[in-house]
C-alpha positions as CSV (number, residue, x, y, z in Angstrom):
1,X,34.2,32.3,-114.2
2,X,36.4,30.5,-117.2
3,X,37.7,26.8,-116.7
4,X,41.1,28.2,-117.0
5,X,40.2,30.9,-114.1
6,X,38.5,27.9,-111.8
7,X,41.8,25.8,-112.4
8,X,44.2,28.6,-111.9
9,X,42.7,29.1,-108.2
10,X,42.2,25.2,-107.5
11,X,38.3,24.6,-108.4
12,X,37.4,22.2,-111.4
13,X,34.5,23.3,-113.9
14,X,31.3,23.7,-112.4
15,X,32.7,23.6,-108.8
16,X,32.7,26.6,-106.9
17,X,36.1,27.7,-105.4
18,X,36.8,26.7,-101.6
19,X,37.2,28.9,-99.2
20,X,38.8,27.5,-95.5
21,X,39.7,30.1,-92.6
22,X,41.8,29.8,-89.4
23,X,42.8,31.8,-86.4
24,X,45.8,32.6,-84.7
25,X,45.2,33.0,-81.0
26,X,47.5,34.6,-78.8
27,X,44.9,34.6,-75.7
28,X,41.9,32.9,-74.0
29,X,38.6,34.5,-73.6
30,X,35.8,33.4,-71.8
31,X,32.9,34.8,-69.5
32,X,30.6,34.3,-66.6
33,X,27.0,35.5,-66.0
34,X,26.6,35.7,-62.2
35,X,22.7,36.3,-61.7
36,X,21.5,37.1,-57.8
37,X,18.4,36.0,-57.3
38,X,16.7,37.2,-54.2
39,X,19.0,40.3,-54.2
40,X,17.1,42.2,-50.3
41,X,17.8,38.2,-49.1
42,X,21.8,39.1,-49.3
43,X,21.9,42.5,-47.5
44,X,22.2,41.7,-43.7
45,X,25.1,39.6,-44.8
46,X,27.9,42.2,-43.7
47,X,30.4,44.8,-44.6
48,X,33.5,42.5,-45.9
49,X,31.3,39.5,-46.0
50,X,31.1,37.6,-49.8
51,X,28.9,35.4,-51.6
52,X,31.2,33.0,-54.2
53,X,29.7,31.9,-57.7
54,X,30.3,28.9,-59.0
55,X,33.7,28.5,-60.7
56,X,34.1,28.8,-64.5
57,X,37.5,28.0,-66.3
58,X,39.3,30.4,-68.8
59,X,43.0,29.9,-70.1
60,X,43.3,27.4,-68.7
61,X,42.6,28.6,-64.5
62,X,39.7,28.2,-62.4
63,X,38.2,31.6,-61.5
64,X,35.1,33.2,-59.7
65,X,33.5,35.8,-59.0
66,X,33.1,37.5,-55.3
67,X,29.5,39.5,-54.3
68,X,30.1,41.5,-51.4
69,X,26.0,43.0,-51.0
70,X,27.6,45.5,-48.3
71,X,30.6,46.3,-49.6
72,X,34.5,45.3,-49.5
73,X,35.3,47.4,-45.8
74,X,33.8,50.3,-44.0
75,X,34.7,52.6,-46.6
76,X,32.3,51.5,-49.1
77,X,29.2,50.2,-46.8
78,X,26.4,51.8,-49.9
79,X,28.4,49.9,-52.5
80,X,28.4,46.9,-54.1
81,X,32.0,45.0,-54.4
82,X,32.4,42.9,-57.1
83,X,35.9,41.3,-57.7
84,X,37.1,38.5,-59.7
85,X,39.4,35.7,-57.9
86,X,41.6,33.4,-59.4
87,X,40.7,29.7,-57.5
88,X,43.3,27.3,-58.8
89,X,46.4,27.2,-60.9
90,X,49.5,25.0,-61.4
91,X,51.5,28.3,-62.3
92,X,52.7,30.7,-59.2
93,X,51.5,33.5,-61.1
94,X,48.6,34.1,-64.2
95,X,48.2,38.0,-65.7
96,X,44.5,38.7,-66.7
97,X,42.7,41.2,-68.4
98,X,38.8,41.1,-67.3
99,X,35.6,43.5,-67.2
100,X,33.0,43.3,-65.0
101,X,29.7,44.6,-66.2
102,X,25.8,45.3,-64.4
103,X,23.5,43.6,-67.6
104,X,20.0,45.3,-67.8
105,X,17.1,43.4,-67.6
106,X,17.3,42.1,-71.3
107,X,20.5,40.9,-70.4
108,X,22.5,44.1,-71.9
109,X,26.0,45.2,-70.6
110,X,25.0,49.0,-68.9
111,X,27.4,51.6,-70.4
112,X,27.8,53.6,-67.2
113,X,28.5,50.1,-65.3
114,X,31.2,48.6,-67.4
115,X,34.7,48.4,-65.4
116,X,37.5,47.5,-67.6
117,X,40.7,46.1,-65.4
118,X,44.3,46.2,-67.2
119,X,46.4,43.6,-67.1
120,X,46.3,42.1,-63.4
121,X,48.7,39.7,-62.4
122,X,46.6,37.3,-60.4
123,X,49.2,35.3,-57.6
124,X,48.2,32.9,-55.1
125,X,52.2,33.2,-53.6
126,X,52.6,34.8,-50.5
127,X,52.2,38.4,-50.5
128,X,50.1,38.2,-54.0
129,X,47.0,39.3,-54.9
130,X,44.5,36.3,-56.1
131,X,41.4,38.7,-56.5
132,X,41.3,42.1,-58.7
133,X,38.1,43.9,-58.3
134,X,35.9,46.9,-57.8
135,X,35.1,47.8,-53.9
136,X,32.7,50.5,-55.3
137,X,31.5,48.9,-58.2
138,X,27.6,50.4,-58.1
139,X,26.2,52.7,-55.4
140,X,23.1,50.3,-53.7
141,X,20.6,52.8,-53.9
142,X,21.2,53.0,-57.9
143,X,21.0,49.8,-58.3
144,X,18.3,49.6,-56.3
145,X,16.3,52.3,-58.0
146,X,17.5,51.4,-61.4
147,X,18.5,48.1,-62.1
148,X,16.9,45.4,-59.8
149,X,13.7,43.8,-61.0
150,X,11.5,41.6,-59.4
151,X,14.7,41.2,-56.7
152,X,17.4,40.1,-59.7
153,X,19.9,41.8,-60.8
154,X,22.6,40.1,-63.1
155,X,26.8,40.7,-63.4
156,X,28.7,39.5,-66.1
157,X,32.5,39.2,-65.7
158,X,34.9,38.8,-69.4
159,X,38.3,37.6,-68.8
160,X,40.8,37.2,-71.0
161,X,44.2,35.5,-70.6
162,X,47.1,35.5,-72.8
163,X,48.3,31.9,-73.9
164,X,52.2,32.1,-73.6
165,X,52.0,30.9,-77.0
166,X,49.8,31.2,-80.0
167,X,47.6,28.9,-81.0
168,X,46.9,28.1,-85.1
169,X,43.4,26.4,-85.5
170,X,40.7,25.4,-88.4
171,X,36.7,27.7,-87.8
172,X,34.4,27.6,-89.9
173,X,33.6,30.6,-92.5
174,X,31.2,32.0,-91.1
175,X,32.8,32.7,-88.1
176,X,34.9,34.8,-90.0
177,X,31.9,36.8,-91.5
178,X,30.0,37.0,-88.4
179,X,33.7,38.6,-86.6
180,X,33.3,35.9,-84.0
């Protein structure tokens, strides 16, 4: 590159050009990883009966995940319900979207298993919905024959929640290249 090139685009001789990036972000993403060890331990817990993760935060909102080994009611006994439940908030309503995915035993979402939810409004008010989920999210006997390994089988839920409001912040370059 010429001197007069390097100075036309802000670099002085020798120096390579800089290059910054930013994002705009109009939502908040995160995910949670909900592993269940001891998976034949959970079975004689009962049709409508849940097991709670631990609560993660995204946008924001406390959320977590449900595991109902038995299903949601008596219409889904064979299943497994999965559903995602929005803990805590200071606002009377949040809209989500999420997925809730099986991961293989390398830790890989399972194409047939991935459930993609629209936009949910999540509401704690009376007469709202504060869980969104999937009452026949996997058959047991597929996952059973399938996908449970050494009595583990792993979930992942990906939420995403729009900010109200975008948000203009500094990454680093390779962020950028890696499409992160």
């Amino acid at each position: 590159m010429s001197n007069a090139a390097a100075s036309a685009i802000g670099a002085t001789s020798g120096d390579e050009p800089s290059l910054t990036a930013s994002t705009i972000d109009a939502q908040a993403i995160g995910s949670h990883i909900l592993r269940i060890n001891g998976y034949s331990y959970t079975m004689g817990l009962g049709t409508g009966k849940f097991i709670t993760s631990e609560c993660f935060t995204v946008g924001g909102h406390r959320w977590c995940l449900k595991y109902f080994p038995n299903g949601t009611q008596k219409g889904y006994p064979a299943s497994i319900s999965i559903f995602l439940c929005l803990v805590h908030t200071a606002l009377d309503e949040v809209k989500a979207k999420f997925t809730i995915s099986l991961l293989d035993q390398a830790g890989n979402p399972v194409p047939s298993y991935i459930r993609h939810g629209g936009m949910w409004t999540f509401s704690h008010k009376q007469g709202g919905n504060a869980a969104r989920g999937y009452s026949d999210f996997i058959r047991r006997s597929d996952l059973e024959n399938h996908y449970v390994k050494d009595d583990v089988f792993s979930v992942r839920c990906d939420v995403a929640v729009p900010l109200g409001k975008t948000v203009t912040k500094a990454i680093l370059v390779s962020a950028v290249r890696r499409g992160v």
